[in-house]
N, C-alpha and C positions, 0 to 999 in steps of 0.2 A: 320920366327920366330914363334914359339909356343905362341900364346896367350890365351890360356886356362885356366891359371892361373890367368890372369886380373878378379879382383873381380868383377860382374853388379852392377851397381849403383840401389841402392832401388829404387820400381818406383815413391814413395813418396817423394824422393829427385829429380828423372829426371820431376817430373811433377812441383813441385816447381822452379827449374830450368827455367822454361818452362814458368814460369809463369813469374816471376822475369826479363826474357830477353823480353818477350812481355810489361809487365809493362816498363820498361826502354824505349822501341823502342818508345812505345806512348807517353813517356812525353818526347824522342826528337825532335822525332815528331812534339808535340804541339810544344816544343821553335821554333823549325823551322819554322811554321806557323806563329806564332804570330811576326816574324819578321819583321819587313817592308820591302818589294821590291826597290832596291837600285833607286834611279832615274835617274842613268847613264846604268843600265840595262832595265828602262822603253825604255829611248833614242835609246839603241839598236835595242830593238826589232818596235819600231817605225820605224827606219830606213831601219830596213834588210826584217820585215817581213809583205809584205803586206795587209795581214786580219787584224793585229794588230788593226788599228787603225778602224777597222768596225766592231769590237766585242761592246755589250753594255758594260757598269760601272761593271756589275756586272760578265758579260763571263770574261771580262779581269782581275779581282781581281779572279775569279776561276785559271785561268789560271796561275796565278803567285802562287798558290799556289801548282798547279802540276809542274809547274817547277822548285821551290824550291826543291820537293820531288822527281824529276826526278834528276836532277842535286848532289842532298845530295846522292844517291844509285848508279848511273852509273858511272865510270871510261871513260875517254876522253882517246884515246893516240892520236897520232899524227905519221904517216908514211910520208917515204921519204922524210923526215926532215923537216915536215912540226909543225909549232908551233902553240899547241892551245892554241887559247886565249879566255877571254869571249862573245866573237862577236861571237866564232863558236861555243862554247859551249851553247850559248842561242837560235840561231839564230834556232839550229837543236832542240832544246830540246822544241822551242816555237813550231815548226810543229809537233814536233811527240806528244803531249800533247793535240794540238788539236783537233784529233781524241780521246781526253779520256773528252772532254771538258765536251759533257752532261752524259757521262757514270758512272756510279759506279762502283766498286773498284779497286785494286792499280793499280799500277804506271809499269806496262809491269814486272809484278814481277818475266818474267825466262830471263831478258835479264840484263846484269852485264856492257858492255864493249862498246864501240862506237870507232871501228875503222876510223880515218878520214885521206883519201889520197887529196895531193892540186889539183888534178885534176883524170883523168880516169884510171882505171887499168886493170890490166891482170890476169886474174885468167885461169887455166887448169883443163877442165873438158871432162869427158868418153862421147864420143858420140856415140848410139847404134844406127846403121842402119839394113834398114829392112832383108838384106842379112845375116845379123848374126854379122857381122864385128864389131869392135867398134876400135874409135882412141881416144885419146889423145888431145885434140886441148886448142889453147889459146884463149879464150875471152875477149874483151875489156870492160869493164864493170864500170858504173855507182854509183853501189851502191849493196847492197848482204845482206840478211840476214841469219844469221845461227841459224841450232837447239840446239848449246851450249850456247846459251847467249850473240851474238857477231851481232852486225851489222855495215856492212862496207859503207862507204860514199867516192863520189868526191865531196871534199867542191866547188871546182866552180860550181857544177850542184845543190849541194844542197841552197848554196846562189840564183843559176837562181831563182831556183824553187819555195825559198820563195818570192823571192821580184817580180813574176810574177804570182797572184796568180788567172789566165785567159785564159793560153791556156793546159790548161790539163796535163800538166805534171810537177810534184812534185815528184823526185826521194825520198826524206822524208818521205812523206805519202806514200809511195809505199812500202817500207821496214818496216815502222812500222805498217801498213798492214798487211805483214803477219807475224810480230810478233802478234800480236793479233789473227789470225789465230792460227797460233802455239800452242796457248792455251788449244783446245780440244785436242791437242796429237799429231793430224799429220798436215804438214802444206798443206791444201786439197782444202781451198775455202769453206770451211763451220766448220765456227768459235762457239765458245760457245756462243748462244741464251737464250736472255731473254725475251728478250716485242716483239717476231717473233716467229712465226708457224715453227716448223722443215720442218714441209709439203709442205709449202707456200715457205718458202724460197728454197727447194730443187727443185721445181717444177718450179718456178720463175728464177733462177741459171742457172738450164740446159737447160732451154728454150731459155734464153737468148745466152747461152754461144754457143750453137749449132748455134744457128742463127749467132752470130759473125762468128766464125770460116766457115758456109756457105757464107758468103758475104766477108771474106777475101780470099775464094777461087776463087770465083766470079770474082773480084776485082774492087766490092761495092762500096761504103764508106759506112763510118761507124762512128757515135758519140765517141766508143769508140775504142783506137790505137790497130792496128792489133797485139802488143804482147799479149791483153788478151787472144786473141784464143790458146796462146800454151799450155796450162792446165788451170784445175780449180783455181790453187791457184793461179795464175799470171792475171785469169780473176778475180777474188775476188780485186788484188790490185790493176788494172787499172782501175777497174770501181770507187773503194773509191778515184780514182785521179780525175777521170772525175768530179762524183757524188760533192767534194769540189769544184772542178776549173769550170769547167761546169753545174753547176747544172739545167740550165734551158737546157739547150740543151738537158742533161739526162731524163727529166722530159716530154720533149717533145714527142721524139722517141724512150725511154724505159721508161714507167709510171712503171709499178710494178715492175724492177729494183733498178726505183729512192726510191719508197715505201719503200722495203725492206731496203733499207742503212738507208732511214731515221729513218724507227724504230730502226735499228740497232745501230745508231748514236747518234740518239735521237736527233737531231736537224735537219734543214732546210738552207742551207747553199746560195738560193735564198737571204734568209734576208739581209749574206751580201752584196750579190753580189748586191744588190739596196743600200746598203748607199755609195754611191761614189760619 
């Protein structure tokens, strides 16, 4: 269709426009906030999510205020006929919020959708080998994030994960990981930096990362799971697993690792691991 004809809107009308939907957004915003946090959703997240109850007075009134505004912008569905309800809808919405806990600004603002399966799936992805070849194969998979706006979850793994918040693995904060990544453009392992050194942390990164990937050659051990070493951006999300669930273990055997998340973070996740 020919749309050349379509008149342009003055830009004194699109900026007013502009103006008018941001003004709106903020004052539903504020209703939003100023609402009270239901107390059968406090219970929830008591129940399902295990750092809940080791945030101070004041993390935890933060917190209920990013997941009001997470929960008001994301879309839940539910796969293989699985029904969301607000257990699951909090349960994910409390973990991925607290990676935003001492952070400024929004609320994972290029992600729209929260796909959630009742358990593990299968996705079909190109696999390029070194001969040239590539196949087709199915993966059994966890949890997935996409660069449209989309993150896929297995609610049994993601409930594990909150309500065991000690042996390192949080498929939640793993996917919203590198939605935060995602942010500078590519999903790479090196996210948009505020209160961190590009320098420090790129130098910091590779050091570490190479080191993993050399001691899961090895076959080391290692503080953190041998999936970090398959790229940078899947070491960026295992280590923000570690760094929450483990954080003294990290601190021990990768100090300036643990350094960079904390600035990164902006919090100390030690703190809670001592109120129990």
């Amino acid at each position: 269709m020919d749309s050349s004809w379509i008149p342009l809107l003055p830009p004194a009308l699109v900026v007013a426009g502009f103006l008018l939907y941001r003004s709106w957004r903020n004052w539903s915003h504020g209703r939003l906030l100023a609402a009270p946090f239901a107390q059968e959703w406090q219970k929830i997240l008591a129940r399902n999510n295990a750092v809940y109850s080791r945030l101070s007075d004041q993390e935890r009134e933060r917190l209920h205020q990013l997941i009001k505004l997470f929960l008001n912008d994301k879309t839940f569905y539910g796969c293989a006929g699985l029904e969301v309800t607000d257990e699951i809808r909090l349960t994910i919405a409390a973990e991925a919020c607290l990676l935003l806990l001492h952070r400024q600004g929004s609320v994972y603002p290029g992600l729209t959708a929260i796909l959630v399966y009742p358990s593990g799936f299968s996705a079909r992805r190109e696999e390029h080998y070194d001969d040239g070849t590539v196949s087709n194969e199915a993966h059994h998979m966890l949890g997935e994030s996409w660069d449209n706006g989309r993150i896929v979850l297995a609610w049994d793994a993601a409930a594990r994960g909150a309500s065991d918040f000690t042996d390192g693995e949080n498929v939640i904060l793993h996917e919203f990981a590198h939605q935060l990544d995602s942010l500078s453009g590519d999903t790479n392992g090196a996210p948009v930096l505020r209160n961190n050194s590009y320098r420090s942390w790129a130098r910091v990164f590779s050091e570490n990362f190479e080191d993993l990937q050399d001691r899961v050659m090895k076959g080391q051990p290692t503080v953190i799971d041998d999936y970090g070493a398959t790229n940078p951006a899947e070491f960026f999300a295992v280590a923000t697993e570690t760094f929450f669930e483990e954080p003294d273990a990290l601190h021990k055997h990768r100090p300036e690792l643990f350094e960079e998340l904390r600035l990164f973070y902006r919090c100390d996740p030690r703190d809670w691991h001592e109120k129990r």
